[in-house]
ROBASE-124130 format. One record per atom (N, C-alpha, C, CB): residue number from 1; x, y, z. Coordinates in steps of 0.001 Angstrom, whole numbers, plus 500000, padded with zeros to 6 digits. Glycine has a CB too. Layout:
<nodes>
<node><num>NUM</num><u>X</u><v>Y</v><w>Z</w></node>
...
</nodes>
This chain:
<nodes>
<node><num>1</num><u>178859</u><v>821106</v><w>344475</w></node>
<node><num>1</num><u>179573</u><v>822197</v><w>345107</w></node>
<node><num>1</num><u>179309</u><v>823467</v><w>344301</w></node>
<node><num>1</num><u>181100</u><v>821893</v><w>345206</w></node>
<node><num>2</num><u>179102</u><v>824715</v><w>345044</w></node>
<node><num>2</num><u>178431</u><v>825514</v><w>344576</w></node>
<node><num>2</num><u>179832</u><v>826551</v><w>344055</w></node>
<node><num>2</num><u>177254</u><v>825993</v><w>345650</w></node>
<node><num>3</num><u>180188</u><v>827166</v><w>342884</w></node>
<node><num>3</num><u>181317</u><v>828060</v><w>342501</w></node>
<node><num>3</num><u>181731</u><v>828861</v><w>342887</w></node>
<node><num>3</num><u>181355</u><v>828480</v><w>341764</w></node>
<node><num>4</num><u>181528</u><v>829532</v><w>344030</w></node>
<node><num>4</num><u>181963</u><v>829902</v><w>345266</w></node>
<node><num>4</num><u>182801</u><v>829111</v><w>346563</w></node>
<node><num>4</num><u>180908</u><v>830265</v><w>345647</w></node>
<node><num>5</num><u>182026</u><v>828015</v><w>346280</w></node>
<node><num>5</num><u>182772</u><v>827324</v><w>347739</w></node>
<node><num>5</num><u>183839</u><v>826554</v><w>346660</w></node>
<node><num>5</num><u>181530</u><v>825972</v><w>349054</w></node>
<node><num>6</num><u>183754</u><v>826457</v><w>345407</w></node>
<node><num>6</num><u>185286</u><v>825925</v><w>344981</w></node>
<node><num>6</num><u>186506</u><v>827426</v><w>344800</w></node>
<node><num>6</num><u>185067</u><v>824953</v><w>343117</w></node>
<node><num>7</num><u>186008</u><v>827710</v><w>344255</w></node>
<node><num>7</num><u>186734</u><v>829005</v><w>344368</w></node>
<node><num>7</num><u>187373</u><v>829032</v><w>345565</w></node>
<node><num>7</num><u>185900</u><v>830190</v><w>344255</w></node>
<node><num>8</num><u>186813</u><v>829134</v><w>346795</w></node>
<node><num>8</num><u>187273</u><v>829528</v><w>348199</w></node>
<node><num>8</num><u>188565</u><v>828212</v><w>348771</w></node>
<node><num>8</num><u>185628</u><v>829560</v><w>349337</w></node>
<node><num>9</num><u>188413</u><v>827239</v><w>347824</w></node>
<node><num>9</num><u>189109</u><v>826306</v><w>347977</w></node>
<node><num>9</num><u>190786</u><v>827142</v><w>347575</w></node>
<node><num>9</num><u>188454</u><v>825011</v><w>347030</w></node>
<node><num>10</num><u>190683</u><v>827582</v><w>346715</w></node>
<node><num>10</num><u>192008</u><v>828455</v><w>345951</w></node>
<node><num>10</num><u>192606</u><v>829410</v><w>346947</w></node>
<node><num>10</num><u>191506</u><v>829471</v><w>344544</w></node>
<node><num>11</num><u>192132</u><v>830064</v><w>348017</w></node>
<node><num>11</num><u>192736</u><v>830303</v><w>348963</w></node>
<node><num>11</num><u>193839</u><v>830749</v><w>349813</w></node>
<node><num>11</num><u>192609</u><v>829888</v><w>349039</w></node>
<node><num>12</num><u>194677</u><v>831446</v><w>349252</w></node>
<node><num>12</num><u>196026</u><v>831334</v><w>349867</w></node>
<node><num>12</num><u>197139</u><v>830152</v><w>349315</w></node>
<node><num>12</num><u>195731</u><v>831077</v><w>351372</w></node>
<node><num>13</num><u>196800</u><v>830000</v><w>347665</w></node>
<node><num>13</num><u>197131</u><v>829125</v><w>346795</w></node>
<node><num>13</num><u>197706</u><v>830234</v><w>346087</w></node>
<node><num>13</num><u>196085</u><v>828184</v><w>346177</w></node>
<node><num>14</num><u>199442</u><v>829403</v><w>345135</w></node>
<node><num>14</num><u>199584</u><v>830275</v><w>344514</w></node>
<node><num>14</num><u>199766</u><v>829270</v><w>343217</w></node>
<node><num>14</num><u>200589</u><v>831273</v><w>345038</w></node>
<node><num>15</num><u>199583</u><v>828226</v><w>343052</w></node>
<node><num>15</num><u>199536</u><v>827198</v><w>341672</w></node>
<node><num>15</num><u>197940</u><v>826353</v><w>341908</w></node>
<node><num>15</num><u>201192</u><v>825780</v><w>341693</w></node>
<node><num>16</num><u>197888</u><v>826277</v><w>340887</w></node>
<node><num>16</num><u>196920</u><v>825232</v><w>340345</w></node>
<node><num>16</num><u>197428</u><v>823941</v><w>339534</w></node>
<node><num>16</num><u>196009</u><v>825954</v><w>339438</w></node>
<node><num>17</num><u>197591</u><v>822513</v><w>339926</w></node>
<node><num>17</num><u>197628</u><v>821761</v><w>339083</w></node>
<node><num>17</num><u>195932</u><v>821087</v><w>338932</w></node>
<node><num>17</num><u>198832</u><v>820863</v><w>339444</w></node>
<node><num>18</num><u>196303</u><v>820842</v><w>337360</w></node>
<node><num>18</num><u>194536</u><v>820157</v><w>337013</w></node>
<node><num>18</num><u>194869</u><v>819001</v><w>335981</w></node>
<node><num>18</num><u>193176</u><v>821522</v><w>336050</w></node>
<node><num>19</num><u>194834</u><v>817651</v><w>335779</w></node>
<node><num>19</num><u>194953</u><v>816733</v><w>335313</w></node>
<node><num>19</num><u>194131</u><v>816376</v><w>334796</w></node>
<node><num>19</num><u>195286</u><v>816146</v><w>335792</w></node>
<node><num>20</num><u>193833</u><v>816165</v><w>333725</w></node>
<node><num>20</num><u>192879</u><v>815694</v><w>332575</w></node>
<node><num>20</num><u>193530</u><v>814709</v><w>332006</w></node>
<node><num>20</num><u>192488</u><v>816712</v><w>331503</w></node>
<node><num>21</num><u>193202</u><v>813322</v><w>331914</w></node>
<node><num>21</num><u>194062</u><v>811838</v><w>331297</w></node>
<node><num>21</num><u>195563</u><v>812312</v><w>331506</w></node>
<node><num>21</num><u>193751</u><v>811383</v><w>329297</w></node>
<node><num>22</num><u>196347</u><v>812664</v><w>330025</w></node>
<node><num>22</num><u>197553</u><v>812738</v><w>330182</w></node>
<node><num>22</num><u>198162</u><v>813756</v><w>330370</w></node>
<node><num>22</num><u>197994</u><v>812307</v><w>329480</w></node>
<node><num>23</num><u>197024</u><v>814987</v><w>329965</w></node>
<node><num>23</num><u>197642</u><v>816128</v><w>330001</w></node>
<node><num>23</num><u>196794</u><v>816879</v><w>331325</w></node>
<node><num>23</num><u>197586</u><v>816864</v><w>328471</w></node>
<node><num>24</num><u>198143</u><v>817990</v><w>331745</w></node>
<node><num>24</num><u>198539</u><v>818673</v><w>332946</w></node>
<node><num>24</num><u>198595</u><v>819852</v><w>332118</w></node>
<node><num>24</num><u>199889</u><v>818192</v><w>333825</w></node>
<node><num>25</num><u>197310</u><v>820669</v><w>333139</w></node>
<node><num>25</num><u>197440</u><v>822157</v><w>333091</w></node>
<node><num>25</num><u>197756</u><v>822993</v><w>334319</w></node>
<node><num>25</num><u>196254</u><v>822651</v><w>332610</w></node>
<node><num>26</num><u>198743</u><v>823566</v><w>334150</w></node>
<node><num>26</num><u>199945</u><v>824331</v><w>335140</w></node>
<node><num>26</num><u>198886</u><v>825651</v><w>335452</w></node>
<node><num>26</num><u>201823</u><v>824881</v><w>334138</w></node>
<node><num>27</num><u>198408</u><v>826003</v><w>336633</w></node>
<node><num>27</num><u>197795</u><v>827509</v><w>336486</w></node>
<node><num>27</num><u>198466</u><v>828789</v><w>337506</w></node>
<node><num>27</num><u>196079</u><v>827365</v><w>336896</w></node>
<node><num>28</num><u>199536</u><v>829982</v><w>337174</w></node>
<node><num>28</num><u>199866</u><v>830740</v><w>338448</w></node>
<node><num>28</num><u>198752</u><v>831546</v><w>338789</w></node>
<node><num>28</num><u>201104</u><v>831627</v><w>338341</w></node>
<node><num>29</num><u>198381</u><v>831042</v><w>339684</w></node>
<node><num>29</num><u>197138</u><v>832031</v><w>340071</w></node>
<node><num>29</num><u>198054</u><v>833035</v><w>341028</w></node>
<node><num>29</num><u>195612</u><v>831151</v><w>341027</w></node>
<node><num>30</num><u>198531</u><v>833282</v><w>340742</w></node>
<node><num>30</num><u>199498</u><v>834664</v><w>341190</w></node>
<node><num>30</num><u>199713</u><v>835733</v><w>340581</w></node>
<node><num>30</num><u>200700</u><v>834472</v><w>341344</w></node>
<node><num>31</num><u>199738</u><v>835497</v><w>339142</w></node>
<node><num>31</num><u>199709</u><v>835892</v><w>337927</w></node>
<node><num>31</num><u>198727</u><v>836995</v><w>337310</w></node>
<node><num>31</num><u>199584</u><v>834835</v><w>337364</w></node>
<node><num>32</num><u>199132</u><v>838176</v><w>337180</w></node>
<node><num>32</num><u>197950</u><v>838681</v><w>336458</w></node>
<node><num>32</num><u>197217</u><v>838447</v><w>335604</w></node>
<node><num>32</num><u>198026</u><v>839373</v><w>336132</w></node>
<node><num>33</num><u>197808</u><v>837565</v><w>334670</w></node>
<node><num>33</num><u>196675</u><v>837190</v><w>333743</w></node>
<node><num>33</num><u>195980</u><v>836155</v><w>333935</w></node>
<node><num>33</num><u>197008</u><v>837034</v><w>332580</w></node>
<node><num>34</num><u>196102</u><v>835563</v><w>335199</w></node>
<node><num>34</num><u>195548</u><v>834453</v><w>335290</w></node>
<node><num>34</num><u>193689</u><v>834132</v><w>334419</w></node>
<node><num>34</num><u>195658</u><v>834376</v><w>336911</w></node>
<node><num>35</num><u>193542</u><v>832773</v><w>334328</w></node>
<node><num>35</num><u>192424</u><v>832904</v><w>333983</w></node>
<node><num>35</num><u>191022</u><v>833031</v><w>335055</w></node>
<node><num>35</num><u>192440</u><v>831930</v><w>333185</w></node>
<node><num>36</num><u>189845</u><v>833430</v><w>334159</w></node>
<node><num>36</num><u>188814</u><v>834109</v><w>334543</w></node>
<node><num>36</num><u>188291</u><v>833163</v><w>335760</w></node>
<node><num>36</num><u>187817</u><v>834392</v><w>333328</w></node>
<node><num>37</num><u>187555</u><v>833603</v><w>337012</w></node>
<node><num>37</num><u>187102</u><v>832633</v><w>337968</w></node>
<node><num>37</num><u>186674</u><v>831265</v><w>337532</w></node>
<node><num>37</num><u>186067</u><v>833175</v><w>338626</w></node>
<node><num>38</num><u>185287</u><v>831793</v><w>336703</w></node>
<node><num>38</num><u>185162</u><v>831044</v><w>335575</w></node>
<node><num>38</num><u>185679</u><v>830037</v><w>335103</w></node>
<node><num>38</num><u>185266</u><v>831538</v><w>334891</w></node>
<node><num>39</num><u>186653</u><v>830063</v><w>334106</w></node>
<node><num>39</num><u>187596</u><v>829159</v><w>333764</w></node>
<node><num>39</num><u>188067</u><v>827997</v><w>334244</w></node>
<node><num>39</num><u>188362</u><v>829632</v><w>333699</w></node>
<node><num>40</num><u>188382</u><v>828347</v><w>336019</w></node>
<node><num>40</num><u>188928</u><v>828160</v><w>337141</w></node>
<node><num>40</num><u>187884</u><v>826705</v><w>337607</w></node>
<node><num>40</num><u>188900</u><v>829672</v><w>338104</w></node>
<node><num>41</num><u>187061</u><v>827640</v><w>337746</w></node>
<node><num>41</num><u>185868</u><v>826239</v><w>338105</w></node>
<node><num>41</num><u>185919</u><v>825459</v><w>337478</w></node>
<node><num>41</num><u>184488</u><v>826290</v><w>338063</w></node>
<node><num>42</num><u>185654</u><v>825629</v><w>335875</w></node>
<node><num>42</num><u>185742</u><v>824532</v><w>335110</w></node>
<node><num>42</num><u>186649</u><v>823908</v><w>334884</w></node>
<node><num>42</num><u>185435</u><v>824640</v><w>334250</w></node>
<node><num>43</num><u>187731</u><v>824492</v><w>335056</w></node>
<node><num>43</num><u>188396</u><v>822753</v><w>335537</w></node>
<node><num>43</num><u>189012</u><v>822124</v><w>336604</w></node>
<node><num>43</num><u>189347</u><v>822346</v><w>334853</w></node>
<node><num>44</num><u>188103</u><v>822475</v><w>337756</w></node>
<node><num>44</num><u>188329</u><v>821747</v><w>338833</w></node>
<node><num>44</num><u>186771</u><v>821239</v><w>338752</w></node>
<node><num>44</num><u>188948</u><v>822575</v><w>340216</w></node>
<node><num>45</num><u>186050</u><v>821052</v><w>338344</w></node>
<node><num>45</num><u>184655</u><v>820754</v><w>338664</w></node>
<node><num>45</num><u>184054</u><v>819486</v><w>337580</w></node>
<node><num>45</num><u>183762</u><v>822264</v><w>338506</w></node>
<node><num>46</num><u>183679</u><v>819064</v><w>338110</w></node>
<node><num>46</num><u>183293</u><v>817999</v><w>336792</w></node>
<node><num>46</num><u>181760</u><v>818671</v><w>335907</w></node>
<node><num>46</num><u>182838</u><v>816052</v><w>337625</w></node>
<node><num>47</num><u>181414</u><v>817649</v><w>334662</w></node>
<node><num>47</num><u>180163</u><v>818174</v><w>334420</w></node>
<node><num>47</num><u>178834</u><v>818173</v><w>335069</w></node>
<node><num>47</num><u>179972</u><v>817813</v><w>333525</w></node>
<node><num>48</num><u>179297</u><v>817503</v><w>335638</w></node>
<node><num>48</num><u>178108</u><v>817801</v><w>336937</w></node>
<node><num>48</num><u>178181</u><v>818465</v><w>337765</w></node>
<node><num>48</num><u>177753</u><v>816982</v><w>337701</w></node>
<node><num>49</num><u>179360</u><v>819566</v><w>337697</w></node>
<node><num>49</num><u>179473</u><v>821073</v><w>338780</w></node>
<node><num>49</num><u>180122</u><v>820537</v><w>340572</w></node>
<node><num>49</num><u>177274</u><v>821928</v><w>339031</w></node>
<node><num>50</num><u>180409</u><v>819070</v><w>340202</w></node>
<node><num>50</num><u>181009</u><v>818282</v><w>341274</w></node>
<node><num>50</num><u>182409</u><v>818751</v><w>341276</w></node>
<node><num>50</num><u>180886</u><v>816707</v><w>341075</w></node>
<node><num>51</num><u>183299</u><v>819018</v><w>342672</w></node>
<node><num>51</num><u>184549</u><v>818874</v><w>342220</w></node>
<node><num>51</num><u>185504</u><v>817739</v><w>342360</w></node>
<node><num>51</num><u>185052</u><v>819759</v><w>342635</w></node>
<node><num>52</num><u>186254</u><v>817567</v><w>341040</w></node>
<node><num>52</num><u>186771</u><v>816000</v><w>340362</w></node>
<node><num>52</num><u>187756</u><v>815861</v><w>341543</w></node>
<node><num>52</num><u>187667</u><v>815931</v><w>338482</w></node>
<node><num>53</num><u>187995</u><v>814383</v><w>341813</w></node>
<node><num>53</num><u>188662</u><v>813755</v><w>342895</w></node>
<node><num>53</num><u>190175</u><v>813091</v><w>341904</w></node>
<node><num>53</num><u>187442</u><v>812419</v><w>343750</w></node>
<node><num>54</num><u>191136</u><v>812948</v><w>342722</w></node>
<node><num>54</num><u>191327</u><v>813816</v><w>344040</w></node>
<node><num>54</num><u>191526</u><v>814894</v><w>343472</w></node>
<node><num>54</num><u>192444</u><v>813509</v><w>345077</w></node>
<node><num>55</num><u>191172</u><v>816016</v><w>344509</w></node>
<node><num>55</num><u>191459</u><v>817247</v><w>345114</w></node>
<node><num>55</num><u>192423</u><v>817335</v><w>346365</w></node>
<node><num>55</num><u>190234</u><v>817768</v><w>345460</w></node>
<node><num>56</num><u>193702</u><v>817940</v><w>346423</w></node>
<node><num>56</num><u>193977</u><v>818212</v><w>347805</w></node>
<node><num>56</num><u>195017</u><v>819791</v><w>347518</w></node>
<node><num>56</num><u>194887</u><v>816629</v><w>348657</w></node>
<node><num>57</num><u>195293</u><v>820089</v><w>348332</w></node>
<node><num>57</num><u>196440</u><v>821502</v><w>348989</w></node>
<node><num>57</num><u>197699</u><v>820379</v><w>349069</w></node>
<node><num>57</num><u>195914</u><v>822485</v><w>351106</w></node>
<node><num>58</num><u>198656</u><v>821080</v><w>348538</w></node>
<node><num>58</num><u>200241</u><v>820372</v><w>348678</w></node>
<node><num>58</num><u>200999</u><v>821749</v><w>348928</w></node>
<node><num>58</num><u>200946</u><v>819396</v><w>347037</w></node>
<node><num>59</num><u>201023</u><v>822133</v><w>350087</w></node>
<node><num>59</num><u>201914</u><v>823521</v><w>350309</w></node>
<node><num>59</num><u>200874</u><v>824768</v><w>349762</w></node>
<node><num>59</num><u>203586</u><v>823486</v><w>349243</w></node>
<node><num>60</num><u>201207</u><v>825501</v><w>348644</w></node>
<node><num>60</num><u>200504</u><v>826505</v><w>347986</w></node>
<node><num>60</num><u>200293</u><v>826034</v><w>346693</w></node>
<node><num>60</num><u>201155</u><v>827779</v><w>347995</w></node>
<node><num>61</num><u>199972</u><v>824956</v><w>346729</w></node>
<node><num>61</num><u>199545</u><v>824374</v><w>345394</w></node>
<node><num>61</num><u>198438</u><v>823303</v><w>346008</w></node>
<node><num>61</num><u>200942</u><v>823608</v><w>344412</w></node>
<node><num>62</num><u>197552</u><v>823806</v><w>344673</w></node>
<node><num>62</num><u>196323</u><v>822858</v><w>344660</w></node>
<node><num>62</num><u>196372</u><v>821905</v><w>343510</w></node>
<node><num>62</num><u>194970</u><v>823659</v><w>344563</w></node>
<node><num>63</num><u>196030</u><v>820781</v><w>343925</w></node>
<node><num>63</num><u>195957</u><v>819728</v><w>343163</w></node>
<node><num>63</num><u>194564</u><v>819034</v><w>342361</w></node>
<node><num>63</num><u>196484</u><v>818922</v><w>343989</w></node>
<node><num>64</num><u>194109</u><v>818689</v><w>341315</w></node>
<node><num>64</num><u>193382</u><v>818265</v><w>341247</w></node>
<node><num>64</num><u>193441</u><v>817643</v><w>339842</w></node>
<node><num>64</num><u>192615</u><v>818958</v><w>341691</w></node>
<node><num>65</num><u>192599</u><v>815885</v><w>340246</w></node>
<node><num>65</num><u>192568</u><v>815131</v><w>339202</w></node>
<node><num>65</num><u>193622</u><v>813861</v><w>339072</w></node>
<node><num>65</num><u>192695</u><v>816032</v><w>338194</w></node>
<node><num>66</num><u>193984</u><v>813065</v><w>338824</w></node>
<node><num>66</num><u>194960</u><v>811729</v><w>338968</w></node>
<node><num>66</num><u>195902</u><v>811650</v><w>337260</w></node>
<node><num>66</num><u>193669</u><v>809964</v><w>339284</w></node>
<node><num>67</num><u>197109</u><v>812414</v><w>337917</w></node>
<node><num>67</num><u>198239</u><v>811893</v><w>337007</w></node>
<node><num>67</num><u>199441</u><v>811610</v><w>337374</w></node>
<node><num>67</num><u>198492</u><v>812629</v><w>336114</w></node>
<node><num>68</num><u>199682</u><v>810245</v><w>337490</w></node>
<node><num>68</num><u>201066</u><v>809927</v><w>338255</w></node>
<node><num>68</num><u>202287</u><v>810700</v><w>338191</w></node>
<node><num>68</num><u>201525</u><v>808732</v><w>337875</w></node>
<node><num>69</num><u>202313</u><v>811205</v><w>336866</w></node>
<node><num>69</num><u>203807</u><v>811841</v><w>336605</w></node>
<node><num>69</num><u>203615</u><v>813244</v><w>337458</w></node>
<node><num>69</num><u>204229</u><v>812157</v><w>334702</w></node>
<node><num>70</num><u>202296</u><v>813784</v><w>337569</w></node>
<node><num>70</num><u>202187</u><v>814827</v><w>337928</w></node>
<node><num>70</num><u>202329</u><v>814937</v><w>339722</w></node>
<node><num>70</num><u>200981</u><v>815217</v><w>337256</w></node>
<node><num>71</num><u>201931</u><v>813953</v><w>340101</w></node>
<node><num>71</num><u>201712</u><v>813758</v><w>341763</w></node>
<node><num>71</num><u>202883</u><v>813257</v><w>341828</w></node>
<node><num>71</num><u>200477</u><v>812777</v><w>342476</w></node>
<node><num>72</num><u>204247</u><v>812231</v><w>341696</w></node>
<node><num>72</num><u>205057</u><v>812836</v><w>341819</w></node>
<node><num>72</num><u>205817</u><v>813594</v><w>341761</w></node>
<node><num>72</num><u>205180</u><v>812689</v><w>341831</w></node>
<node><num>73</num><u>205539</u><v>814723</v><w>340710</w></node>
<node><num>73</num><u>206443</u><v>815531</v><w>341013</w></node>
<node><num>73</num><u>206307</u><v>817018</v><w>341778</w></node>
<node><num>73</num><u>206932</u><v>815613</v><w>339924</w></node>
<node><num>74</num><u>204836</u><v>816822</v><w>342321</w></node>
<node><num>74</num><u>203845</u><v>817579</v><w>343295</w></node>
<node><num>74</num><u>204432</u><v>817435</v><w>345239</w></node>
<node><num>74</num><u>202026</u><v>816630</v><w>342972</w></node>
<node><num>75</num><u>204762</u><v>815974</v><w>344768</w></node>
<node><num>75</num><u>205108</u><v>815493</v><w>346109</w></node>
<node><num>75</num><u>206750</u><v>815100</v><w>346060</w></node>
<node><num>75</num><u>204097</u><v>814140</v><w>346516</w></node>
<node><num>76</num><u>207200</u><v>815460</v><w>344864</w></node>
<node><num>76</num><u>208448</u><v>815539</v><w>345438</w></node>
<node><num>76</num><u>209403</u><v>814149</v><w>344977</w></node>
<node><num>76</num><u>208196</u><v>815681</v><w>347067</w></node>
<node><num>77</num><u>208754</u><v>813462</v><w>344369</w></node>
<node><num>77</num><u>209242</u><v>811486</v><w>344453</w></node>
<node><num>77</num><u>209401</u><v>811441</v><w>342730</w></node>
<node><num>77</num><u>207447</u><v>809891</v><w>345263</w></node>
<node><num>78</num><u>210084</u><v>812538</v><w>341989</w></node>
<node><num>78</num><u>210016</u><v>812153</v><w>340660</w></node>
<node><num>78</num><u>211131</u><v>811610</v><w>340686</w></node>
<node><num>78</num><u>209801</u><v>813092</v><w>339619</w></node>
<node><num>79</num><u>211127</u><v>810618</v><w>339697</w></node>
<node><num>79</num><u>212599</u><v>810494</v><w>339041</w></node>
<node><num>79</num><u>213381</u><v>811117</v><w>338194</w></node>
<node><num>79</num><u>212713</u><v>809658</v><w>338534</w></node>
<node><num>80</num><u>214384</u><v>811452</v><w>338506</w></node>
<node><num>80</num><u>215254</u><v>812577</v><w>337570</w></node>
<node><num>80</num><u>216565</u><v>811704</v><w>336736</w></node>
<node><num>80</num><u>216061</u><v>813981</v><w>338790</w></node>
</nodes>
């Protein structure tokens, strides 16, 4: 996937979740300081410039990468 067409994925998004093993990086892409496009790609993209599965849209949040604690509480099913 070419860094444009992930980018375009971001969209009318106003969070980024990105899951790496245990740790969860929170991104407001709403935010002025958000980070650089750049940045952005890299960590939704694997090293092979692939973007890492799953990927999906949950409302105005984008998801990407497999962390249970994180997908429930993306979708709503955490335990409190």
């Amino acid at each position: 996937m070419v860094a444009n067409e992930v980018l375009s994925l971001l969209e009318g998004m106003t969070e980024l979740c990105v899951a790496k093993g245990r740790k969860v990086v929170r991104v407001d892409l709403s935010a002025d300081d958000r980070p650089a496009d750049s940045d952005l790609v890299g960590m939704m993209t694997s090293r092979w410039g692939k973007l890492r599965a799953p990927a999906m849209r949950v409302g105005t949040t984008f998801v990407v990468g497999f962390n249970q604690d994180m997908l429930a509480e993306v979708f709503g099913t955490a335990n409190d």
